[in-house]
TIFIMI-104560 format. One record per atom (N, C-alpha, C, CB): residue in three letters; x, y, z. Coordinates in pm, whole numbers, plus 50000, padded with zeros to 5 digits. Glycine has a CB too. Layout:
N
AlaXYZ
...
This chain:
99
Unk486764838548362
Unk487974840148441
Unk487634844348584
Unk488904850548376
Unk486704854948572
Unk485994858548760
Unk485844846448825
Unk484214866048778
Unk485164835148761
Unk484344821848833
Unk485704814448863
Unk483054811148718
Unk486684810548754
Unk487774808548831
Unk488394810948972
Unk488324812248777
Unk488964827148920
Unk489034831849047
Unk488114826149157
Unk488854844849038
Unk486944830149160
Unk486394832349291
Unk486234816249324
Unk484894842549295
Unk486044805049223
Unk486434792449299
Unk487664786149360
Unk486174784549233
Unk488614794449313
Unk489514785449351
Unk490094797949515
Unk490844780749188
Unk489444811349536
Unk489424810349692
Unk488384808049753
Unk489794820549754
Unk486824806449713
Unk486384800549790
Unk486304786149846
Unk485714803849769
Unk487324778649746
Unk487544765249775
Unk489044763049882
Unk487644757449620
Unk489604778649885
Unk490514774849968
Unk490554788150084
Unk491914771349881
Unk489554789750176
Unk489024799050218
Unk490164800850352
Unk487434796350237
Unk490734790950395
Unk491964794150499
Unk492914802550445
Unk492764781750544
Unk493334799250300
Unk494154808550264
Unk493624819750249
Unk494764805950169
Unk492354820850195
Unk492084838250102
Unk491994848350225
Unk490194840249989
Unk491324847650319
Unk491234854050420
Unk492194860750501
Unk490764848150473
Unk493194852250494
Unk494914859750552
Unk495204866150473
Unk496304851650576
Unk495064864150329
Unk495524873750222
Unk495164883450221
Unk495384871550115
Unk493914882250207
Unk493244896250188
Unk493274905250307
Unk491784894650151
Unk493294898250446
Unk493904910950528
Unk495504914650542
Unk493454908950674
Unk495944906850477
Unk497394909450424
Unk497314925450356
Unk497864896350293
Unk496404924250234
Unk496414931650138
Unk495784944750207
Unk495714925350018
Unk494804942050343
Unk493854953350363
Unk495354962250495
Unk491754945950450
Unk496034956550493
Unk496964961250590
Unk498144968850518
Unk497474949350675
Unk498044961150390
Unk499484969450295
Unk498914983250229
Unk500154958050134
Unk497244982150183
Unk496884989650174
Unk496545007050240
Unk496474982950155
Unk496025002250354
Unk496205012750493
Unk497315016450532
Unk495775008050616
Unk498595006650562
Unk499725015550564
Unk500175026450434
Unk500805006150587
Unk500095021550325
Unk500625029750176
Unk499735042350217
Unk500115021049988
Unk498445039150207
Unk497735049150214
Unk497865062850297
Unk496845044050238
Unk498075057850478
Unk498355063050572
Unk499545074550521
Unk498655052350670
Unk500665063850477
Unk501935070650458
Unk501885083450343
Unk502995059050413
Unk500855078650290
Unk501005093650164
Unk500705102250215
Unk500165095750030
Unk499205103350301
Unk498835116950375
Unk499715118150527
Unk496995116850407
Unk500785113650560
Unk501645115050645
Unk502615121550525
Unk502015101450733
Unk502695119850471
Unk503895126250390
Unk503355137850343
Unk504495117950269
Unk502165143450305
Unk501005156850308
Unk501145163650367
Unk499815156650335
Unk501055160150530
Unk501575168250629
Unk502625170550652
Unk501335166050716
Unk503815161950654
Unk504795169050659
Unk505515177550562
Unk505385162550696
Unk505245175050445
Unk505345188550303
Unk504605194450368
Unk504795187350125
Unk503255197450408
Unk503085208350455
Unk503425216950534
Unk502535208250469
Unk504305209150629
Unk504465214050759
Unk505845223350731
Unk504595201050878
Unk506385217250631
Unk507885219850563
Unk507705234250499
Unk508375207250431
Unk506765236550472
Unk506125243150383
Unk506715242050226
Unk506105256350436
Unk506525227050190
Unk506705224750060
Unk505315223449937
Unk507495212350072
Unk504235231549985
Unk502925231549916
Unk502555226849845
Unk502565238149880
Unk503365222449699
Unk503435215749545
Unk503345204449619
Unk504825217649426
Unk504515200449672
Unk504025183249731
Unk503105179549838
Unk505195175649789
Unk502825190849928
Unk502055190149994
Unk500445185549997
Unk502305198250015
Unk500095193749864
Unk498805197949846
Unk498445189249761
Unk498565210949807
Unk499525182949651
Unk499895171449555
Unk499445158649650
Unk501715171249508
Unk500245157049766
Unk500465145449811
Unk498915140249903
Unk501905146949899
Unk498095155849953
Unk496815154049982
Unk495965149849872
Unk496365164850037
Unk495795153449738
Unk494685148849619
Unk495545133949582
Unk494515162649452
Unk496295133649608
Unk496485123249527
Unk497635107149595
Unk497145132349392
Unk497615110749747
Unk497955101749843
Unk498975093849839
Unk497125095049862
Unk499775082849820
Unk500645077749827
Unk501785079749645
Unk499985063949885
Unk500755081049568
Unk501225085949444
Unk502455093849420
Unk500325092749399
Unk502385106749510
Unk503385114749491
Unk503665115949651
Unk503035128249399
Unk503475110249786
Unk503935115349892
Unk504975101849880
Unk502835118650025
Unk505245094149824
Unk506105082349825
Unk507365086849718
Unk505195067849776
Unk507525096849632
Unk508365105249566
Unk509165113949671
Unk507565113549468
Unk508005118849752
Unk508365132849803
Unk509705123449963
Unk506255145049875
Unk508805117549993
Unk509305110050116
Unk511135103850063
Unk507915094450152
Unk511035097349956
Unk512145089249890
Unk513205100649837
Unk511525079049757
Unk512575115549810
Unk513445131049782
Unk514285133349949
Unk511925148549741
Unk513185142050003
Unk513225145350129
Unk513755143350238
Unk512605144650153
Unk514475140850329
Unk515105134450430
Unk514485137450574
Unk516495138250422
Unk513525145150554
Unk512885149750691
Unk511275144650684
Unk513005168250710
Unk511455132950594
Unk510175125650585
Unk510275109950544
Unk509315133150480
Unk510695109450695
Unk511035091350682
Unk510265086250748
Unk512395084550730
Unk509585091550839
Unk508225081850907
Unk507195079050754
Unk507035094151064
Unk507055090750699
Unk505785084750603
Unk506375074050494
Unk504965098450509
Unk508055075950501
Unk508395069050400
Unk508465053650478
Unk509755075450327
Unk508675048550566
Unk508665042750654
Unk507315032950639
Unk508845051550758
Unk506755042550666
Unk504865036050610
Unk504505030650491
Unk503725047050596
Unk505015040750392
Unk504775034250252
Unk505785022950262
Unk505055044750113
Unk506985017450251
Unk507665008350243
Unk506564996250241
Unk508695009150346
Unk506404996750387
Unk506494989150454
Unk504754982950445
Unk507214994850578
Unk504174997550357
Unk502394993950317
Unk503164982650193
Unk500975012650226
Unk504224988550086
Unk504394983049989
Unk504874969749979
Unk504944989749936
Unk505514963750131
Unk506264949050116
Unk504894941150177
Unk508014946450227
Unk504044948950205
Unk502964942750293
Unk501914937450098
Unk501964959750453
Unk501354949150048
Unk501034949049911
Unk501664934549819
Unk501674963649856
Unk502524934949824
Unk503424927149733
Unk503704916449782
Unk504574932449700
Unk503564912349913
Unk503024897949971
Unk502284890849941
Unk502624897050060
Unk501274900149962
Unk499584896249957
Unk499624892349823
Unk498314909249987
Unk500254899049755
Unk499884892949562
Unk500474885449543
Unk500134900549426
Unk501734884149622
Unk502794871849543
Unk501834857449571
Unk504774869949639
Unk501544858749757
Unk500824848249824
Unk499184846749734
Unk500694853150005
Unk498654857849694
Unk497404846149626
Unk497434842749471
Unk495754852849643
Unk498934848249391
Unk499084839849287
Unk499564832749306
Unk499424841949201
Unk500334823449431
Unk500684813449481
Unk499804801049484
Unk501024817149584
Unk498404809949574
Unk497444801249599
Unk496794799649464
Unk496544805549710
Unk496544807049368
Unk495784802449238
Unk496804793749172
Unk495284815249134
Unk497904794849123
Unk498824786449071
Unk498544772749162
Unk500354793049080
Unk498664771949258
Unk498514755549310
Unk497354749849321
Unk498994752649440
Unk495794759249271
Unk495054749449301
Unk494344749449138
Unk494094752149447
């Protein structure tokens, strides 16, 4: 199933390459946004989510952000890591389905 995979993007290498920085961009934002949401529990002085949202990054700062109302930039980030995420996958089971 790997050899699959990996033939059918290295046989379609225009596509895989947008994808995957698709994916490396949805990733970094989600990411970004959890420890943006760290800091601002921290800053809140909400510690449990704070200190939560530092070990364990978009996991629980994407709870805290979607609770919170004074944490919409990080929620903002995650969204928007997550429509970026969910592109990228829809687009390369797109590309495996057609080739």
């Amino acid at each position: 199933m790997e050899q699959e995979i990996l033939k059918v993007f290295l046989a379609n290498q225009w596509l895989a390459i947008p994808i995957f920085i698709i994916l490396v961009i949805g990733v970094t934002l989600f990411w970004f946004g959890g420890l943006m949401a760290a800091l601002t529990a921290l800053g809140n002085n909400r510690w449990v989510w704070g200190l939560s949202s530092l070990i364990l990054g978009p996991i629980t700062g994407l709870p805290y952000s979607l609770i919170h109302k004074e944490a919409d930039y990080p929620k903002s980030l995650m969204l928007k890591g997550l429509m970026f995420l969910l592109a990228g996958l829809v687009l390369s089971l797109v590309t495996w389905a057609i080739t």
